[in-house]
TORPA-4810 file (N, C-alpha, C, O; in nm, 3 decimals):
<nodes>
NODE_1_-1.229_0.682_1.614_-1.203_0.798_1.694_-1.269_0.917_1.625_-1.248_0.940_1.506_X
NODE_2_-1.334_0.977_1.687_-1.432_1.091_1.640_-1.370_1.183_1.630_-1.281_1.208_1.712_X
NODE_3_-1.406_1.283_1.501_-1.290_1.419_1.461_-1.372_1.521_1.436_-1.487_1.512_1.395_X
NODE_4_-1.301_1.636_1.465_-1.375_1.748_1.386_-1.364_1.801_1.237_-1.251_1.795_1.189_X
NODE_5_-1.468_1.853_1.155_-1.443_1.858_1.056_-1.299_1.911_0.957_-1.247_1.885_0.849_X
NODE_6_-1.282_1.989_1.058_-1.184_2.097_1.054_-1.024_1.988_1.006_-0.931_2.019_0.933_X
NODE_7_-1.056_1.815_1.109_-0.939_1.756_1.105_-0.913_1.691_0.955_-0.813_1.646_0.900_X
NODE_8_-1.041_1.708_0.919_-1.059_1.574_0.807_-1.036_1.675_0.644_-0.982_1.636_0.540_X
NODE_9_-1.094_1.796_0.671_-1.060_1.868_0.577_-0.890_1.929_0.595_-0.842_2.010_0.516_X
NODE_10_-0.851_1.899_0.655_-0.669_1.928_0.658_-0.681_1.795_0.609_-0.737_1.798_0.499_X
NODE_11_-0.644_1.652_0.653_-0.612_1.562_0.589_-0.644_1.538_0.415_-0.564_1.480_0.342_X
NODE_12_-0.760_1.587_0.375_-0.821_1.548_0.263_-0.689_1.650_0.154_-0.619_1.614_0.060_X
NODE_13_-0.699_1.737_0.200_-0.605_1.858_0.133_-0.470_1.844_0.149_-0.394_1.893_0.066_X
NODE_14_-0.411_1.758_0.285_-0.276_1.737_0.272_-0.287_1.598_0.178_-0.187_1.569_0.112_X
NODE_15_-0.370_1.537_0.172_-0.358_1.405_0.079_-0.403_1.417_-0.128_-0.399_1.333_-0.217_X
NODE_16_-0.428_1.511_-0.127_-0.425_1.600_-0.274_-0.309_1.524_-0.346_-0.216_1.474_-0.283_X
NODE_17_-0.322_1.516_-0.517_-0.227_1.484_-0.542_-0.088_1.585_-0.541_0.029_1.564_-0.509_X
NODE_18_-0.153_1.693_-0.588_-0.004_1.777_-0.557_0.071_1.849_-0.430_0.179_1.906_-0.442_X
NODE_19_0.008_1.841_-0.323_0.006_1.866_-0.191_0.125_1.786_-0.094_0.182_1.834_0.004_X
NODE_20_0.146_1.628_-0.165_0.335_1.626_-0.114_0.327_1.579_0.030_0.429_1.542_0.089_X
NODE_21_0.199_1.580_0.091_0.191_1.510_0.232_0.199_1.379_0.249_0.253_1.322_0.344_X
NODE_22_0.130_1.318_0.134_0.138_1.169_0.140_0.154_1.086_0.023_0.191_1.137_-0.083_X
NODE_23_0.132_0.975_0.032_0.164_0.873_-0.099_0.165_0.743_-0.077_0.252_0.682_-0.015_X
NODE_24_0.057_0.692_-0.136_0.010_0.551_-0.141_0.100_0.496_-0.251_0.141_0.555_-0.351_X
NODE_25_0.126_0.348_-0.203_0.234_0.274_-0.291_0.168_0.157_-0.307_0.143_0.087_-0.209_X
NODE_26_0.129_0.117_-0.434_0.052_-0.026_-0.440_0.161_-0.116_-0.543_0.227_-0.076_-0.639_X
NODE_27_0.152_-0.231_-0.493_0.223_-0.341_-0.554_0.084_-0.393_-0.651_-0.037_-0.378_-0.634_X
NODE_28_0.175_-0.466_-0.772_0.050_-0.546_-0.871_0.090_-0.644_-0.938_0.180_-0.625_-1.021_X
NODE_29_0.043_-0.753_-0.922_0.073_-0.896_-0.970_0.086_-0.866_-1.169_0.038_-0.772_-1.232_X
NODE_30_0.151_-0.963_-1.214_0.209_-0.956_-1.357_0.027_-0.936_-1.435_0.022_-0.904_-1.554_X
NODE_31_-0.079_-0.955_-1.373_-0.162_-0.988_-1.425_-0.265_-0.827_-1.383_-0.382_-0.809_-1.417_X
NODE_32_-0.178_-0.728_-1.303_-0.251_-0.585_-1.330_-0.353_-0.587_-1.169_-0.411_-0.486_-1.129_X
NODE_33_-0.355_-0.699_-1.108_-0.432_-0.718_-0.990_-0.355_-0.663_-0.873_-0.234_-0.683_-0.863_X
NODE_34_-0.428_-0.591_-0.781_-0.341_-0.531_-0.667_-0.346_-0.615_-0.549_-0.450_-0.672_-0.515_X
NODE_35_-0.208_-0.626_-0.469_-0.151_-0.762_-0.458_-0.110_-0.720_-0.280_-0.094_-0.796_-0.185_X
NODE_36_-0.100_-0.534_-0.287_-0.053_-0.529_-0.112_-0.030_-0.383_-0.176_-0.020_-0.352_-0.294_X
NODE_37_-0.026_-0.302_-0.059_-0.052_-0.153_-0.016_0.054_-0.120_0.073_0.138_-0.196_0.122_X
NODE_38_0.039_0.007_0.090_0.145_0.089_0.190_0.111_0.230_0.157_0.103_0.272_0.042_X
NODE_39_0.089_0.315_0.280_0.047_0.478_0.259_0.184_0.543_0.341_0.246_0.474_0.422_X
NODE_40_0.215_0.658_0.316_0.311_0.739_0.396_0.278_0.871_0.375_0.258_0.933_0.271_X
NODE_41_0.273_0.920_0.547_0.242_0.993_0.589_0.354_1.093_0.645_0.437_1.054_0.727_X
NODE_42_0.349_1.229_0.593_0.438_1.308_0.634_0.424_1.441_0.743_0.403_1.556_0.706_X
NODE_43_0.438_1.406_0.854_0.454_1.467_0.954_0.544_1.551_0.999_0.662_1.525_1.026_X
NODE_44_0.477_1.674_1.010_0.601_1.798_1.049_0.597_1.797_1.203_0.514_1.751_1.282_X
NODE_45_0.770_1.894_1.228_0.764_1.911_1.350_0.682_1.997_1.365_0.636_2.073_1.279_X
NODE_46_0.640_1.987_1.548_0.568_2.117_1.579_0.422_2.042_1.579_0.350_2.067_1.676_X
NODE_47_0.389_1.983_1.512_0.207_1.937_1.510_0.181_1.818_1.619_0.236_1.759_1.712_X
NODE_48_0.059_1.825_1.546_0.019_1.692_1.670_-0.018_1.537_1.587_-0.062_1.533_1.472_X
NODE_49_0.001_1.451_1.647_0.007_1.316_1.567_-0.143_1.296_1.579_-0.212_1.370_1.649_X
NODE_50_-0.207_1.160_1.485_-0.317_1.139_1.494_-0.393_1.021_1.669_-0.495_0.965_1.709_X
NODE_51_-0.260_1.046_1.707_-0.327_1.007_1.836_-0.287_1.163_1.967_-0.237_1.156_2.079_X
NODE_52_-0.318_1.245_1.915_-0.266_1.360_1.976_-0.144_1.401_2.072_-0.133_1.482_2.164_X
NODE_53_-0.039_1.287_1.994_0.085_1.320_2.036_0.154_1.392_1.959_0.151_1.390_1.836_X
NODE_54_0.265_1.505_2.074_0.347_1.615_1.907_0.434_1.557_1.879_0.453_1.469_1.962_X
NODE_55_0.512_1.556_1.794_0.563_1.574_1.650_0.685_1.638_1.729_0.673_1.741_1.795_X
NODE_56_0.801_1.566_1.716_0.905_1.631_1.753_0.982_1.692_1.657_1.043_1.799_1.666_X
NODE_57_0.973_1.592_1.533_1.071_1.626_1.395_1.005_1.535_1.283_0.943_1.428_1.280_X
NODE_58_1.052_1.637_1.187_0.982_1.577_1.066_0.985_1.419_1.053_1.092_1.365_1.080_X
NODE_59_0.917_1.369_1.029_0.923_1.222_1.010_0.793_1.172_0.912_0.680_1.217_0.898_X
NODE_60_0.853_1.073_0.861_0.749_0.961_0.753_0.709_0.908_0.897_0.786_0.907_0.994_X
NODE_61_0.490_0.834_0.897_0.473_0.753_0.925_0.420_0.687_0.784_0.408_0.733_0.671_X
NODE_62_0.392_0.553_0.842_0.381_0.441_0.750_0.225_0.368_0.809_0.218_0.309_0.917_X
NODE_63_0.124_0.383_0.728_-0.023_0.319_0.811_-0.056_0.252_0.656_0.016_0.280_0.561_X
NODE_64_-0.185_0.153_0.643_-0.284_0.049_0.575_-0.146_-0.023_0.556_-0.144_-0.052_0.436_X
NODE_65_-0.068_-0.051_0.593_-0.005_-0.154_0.524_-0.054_-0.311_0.501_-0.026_-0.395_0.587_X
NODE_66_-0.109_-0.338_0.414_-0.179_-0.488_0.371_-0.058_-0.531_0.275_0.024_-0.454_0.226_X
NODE_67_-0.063_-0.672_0.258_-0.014_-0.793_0.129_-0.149_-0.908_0.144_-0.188_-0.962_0.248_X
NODE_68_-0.198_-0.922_0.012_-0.296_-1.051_-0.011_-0.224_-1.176_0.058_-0.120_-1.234_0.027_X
NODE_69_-0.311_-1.198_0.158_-0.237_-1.340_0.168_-0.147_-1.429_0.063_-0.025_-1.431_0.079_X
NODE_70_-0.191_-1.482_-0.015_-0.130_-1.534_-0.098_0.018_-1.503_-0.179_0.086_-1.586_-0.239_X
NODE_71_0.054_-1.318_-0.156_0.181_-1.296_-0.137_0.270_-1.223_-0.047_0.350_-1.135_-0.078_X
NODE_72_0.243_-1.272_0.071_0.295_-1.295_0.159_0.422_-1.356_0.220_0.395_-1.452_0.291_X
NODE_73_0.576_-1.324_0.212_0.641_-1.384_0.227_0.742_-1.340_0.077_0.862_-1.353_0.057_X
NODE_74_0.659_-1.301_0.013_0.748_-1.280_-0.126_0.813_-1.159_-0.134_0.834_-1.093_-0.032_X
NODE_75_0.852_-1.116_-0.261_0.876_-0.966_-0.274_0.809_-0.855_-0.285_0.849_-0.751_-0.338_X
NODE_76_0.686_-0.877_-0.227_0.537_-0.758_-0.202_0.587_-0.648_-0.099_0.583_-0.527_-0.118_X
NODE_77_0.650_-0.732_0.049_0.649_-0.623_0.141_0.779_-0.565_0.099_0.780_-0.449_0.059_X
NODE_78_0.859_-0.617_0.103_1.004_-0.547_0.108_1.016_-0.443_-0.012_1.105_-0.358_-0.020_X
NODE_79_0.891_-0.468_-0.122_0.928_-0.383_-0.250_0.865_-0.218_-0.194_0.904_-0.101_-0.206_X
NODE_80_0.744_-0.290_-0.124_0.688_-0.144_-0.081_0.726_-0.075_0.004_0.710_0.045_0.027_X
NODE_81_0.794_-0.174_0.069_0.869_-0.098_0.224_0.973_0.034_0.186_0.975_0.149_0.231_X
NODE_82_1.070_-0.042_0.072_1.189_0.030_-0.009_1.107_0.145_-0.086_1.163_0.254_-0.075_X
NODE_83_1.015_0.146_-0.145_0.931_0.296_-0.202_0.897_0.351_-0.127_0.912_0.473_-0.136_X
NODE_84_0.845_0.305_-0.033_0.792_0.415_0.123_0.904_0.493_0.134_0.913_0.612_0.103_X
NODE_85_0.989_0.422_0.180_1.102_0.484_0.282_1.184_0.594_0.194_1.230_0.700_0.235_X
NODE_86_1.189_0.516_0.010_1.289_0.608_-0.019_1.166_0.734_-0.060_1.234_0.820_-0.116_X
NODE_87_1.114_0.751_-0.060_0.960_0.891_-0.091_0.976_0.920_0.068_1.055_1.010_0.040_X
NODE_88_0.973_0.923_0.182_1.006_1.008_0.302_1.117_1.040_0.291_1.149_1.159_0.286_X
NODE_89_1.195_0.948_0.286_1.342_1.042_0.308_1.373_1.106_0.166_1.472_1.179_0.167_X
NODE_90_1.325_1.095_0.077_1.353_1.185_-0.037_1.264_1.365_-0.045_1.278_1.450_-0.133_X
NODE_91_1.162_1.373_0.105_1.071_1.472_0.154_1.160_1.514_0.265_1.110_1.604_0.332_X
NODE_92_1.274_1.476_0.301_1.325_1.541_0.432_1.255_1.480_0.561_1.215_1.542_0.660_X
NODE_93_1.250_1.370_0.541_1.189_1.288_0.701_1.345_1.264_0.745_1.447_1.227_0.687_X
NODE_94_1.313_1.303_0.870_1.437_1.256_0.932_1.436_1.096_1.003_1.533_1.022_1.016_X
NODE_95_1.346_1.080_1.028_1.312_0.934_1.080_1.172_0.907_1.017_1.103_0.996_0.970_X
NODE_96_1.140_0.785_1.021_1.047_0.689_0.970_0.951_0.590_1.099_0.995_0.492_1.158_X
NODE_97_0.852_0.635_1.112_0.815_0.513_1.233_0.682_0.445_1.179_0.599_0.516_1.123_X
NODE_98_0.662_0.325_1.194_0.573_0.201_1.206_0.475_0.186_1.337_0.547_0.129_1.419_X
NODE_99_0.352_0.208_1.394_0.303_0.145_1.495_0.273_0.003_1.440_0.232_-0.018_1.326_X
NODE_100_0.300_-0.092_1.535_0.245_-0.181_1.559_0.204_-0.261_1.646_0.281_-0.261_1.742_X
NODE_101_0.103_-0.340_1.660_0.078_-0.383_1.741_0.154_-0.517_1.777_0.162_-0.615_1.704_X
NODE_102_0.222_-0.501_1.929_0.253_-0.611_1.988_0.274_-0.765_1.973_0.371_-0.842_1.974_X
NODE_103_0.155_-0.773_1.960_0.075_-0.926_1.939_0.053_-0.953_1.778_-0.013_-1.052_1.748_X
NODE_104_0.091_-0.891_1.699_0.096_-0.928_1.568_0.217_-0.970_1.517_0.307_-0.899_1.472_X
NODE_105_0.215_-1.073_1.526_0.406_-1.167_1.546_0.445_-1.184_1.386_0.566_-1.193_1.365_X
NODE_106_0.364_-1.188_1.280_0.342_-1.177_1.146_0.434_-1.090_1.101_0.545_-1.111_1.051_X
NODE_107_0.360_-0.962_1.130_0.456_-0.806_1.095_0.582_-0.790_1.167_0.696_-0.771_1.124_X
NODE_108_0.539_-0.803_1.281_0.719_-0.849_1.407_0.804_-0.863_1.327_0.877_-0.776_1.281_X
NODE_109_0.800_-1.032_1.290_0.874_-1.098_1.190_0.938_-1.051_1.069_1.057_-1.062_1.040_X
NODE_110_0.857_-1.006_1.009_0.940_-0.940_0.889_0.990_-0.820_0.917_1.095_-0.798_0.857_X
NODE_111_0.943_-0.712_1.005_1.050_-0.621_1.040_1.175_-0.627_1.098_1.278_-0.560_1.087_X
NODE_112_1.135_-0.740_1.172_1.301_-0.762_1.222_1.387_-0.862_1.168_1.508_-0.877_1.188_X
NODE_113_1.311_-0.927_1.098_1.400_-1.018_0.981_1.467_-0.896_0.883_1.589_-0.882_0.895_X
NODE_114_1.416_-0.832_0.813_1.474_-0.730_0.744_1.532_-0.608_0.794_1.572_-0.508_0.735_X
NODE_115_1.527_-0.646_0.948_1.642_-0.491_1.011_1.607_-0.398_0.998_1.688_-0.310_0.969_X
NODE_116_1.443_-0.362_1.016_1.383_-0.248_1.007_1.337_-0.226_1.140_1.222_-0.193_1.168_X
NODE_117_1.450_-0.249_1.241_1.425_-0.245_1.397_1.373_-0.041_1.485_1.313_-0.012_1.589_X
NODE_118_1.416_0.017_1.411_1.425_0.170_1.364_1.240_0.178_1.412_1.231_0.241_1.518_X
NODE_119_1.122_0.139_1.370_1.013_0.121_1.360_0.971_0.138_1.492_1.025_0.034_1.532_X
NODE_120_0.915_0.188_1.598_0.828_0.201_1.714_0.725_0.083_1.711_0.667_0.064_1.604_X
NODE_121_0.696_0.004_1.816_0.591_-0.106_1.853_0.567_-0.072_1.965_0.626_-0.070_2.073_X
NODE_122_0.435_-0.035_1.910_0.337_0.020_2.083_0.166_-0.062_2.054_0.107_-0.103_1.954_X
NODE_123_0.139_-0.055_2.187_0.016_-0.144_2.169_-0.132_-0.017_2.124_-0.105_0.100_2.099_X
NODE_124_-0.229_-0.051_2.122_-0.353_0.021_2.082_-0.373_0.095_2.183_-0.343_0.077_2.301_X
NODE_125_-0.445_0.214_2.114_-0.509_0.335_2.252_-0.606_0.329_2.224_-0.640_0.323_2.106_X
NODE_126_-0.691_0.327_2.328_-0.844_0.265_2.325_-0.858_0.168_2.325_-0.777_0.076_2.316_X
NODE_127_-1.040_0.169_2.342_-1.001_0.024_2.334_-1.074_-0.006_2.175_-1.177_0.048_2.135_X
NODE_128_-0.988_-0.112_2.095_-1.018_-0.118_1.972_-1.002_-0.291_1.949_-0.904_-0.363_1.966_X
NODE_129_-1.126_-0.321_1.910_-1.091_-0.456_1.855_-1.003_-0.437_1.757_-0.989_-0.332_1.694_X
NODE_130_-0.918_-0.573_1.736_-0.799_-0.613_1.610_-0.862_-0.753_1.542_-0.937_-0.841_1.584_X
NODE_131_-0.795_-0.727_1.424_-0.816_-0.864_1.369_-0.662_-0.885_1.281_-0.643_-0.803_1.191_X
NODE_132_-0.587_-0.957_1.297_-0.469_-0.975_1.209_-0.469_-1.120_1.103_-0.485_-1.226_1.163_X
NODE_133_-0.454_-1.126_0.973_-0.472_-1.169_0.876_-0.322_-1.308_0.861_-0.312_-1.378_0.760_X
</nodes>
């Protein structure tokens, strides 16, 4: 999706380390190798989302979320899920939302195995190829 400069230099500056907008959470195998990801994104009321919807109230989103195949199923997602969430709501998010896509029965699964039903599932805008892992 094509932006103006204007969008990318707000993001670059809300993503600063001392700037408090966001925060990448990486998991790492005993051996120092990075193993699965998670970014959170802090959204005020009043703005517009990155699909140019507003912003009703402060809220964490949650986007790159990856785990290496290989740990998958273990304590990768749920460790990062629990640092996400407690870094938004420790920023004053009042809610927390997840897009996901539909048809990715993978991620489904573990959100609603772990009762993280709270999460929004909406399908793609545009049209965008997917590939799920």
């Amino acid at each position: 999706m094509g932006r103006p400069d204007s969008y990318w230099r707000e993001r670059t500056a809300n993503a600063a380390e001392d700037a408090g907008g966001v925060r990448q959470f990486v998991a790492e195998a005993a051996d120092g190798s990075w193993v699965g990801t998670v970014t959170v994104l802090i959204e005020e009321a009043g703005a517009t989302d990155w699909a140019g919807f507003p912003v009703a109230r402060r809220q964490g989103h949650l986007v790159g979320v990856y785990v290496r195949p290989g740990h998958r199923g273990s304590w990768v997602t749920g460790a990062l899920f629990d640092a996400a969430l407690e870094w938004a709501w420790g920023r004053g998010a009042e809610r927390v939302r997840l897009i996901v896509h539909p048809e990715n029965a993978r991620a489904l699964g573990f959100y609603r195995t772990n009762r993280r039903n709270d999460f929004s599932t909406v399908s793609t805008i545009g049209p965008v190829k997917l590939h799920y892992e």
